[in-house]
C-alpha positions in Angstrom: 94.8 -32.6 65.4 94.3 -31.3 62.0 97.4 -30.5 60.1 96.5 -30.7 56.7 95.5 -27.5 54.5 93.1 -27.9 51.5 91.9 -25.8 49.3 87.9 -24.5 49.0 86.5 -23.0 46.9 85.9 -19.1 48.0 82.6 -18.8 46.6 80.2 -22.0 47.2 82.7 -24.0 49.6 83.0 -27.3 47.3 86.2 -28.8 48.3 86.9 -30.6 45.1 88.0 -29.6 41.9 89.2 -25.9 43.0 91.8 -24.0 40.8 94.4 -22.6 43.1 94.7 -19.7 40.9 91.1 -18.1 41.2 90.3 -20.0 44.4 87.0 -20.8 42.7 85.9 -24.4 41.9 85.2 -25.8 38.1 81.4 -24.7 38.2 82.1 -21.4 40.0 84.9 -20.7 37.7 83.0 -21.7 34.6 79.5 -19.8 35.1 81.7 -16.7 36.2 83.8 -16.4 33.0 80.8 -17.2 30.7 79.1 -13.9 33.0 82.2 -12.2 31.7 83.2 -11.4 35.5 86.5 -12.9 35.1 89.0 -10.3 33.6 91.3 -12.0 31.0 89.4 -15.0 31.0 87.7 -15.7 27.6 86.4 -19.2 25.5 89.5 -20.7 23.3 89.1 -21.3 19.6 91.6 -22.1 17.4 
């Protein structure tokens, strides 16, 4: 019996390295913000 939840990412399926707030893994998350098709996202510099 499986009990457990885990997080996936929504768009390729990795199971590692997903942030819970997009529901997209690092590589998803990163080649979608540099596409610009993440609203509010944006490159830091300080």
């Amino acid at each position: 019996f499986k009990v457990r939840g885990y997080t996936r990412c929504n768009r390729c399926g990795r199971p590692h390295a997903v942030y819970r707030k997009f529901g997209l893994c690092r590589i998803c998350l990163r080649e979608m913000a540099h596409a610009g098709e993440l609203p509010g996202v944006q490159k830091s510099s300080w």
